[in-house]
N, C-alpha and C positions, 0 to 999 in steps of 0.2 A: 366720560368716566372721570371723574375727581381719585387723586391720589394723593396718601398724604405718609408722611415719613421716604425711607428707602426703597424706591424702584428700579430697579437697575435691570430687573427682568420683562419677559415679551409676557404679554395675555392675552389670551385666545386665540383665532386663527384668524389670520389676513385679508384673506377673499375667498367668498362662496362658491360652492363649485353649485352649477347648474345641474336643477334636475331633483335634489333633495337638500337636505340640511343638515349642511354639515355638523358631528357634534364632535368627530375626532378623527386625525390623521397619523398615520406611522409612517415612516421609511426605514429599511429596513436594506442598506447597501449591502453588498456582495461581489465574490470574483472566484475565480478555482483557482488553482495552483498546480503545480507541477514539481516535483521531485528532480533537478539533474542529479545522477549518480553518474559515479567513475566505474573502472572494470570491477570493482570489487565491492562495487555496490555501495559506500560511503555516501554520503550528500555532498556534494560538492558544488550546488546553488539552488533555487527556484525561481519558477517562471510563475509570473502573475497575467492571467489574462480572463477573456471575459468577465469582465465586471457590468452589473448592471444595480436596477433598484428594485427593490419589491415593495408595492405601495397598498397598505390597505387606506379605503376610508371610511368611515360610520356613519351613520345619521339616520335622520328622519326621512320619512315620503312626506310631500307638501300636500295642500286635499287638492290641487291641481296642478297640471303639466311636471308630473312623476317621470323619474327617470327611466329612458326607455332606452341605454347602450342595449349593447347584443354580443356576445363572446365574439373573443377573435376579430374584436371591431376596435380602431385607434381611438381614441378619448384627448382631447387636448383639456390640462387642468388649469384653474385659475391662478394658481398659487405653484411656481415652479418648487422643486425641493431642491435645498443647499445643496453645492457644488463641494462632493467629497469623494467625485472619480479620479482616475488620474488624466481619464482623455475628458475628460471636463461633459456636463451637461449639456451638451448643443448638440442640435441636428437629429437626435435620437429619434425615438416612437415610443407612446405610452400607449400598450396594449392592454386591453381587457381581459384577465386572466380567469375571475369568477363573478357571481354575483348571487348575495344572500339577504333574501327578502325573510323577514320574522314581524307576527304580529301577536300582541297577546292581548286579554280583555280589560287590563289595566293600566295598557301605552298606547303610545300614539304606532303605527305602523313604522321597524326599523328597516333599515337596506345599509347593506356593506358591499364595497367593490373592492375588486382584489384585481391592481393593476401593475405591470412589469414594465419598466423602462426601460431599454436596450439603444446604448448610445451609438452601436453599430448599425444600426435596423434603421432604414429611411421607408417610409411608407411611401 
């Protein structure tokens, strides 16, 4: 790629995940929270715990060796997602949450997987 003026931003995506083509990735961080109240029911702090990632990705099906996860099966991705937990991205599990295959008469065949990373979860 030739660039010419001001680049100071990223393009495109890093490394290819195995199995289809990549066209787009999201993350999508997350945690619950907790309310402390006093006797009288005020707020008086909150708790932040489970935090985890919700990962979709997009693409294409290749015309050979198509991605073949299976729900509820771990995935290891080629491209880790930035570190914006508090217990930091290590050790976790990226599980398979969904998976949506679309084809129409004017694409190439799409697939989207829908993966959840739980930095407490050790497979």
């Amino acid at each position: 790629m030739t660039s010419f003026g001001t680049t100071t931003g990223v393009f495109g995506i890093a490394a290819q995940q195995t199995g289809f083509l990549l066209d787009s990735a999201s993350y999508d961080y997350a945690q619950d929270s907790k309310q402390v109240k006093n006797i009288s029911g005020d707020d008086t702090g909150e708790a932040y715990y489970n935090e985890r990632i919700d990962i979709s990705l997009d693409g294409f099906e290749p015309a050979t060796s198509a991605f073949s996860g299976t729900l509820a099966s771990v995935i290891a991705l080629a491209t880790a997602p930035a570190d914006h937990l508090i217990g930091a991205v290590t050790g976790g599990t990226y599980i398979i949450q969904g998976v949506t295959r679309s084809s129409t008469s004017e694409d190439y065949k799409r697939i989207s997987v829908k993966v959840k990373y739980s930095p407490t979860i050790l497979a």
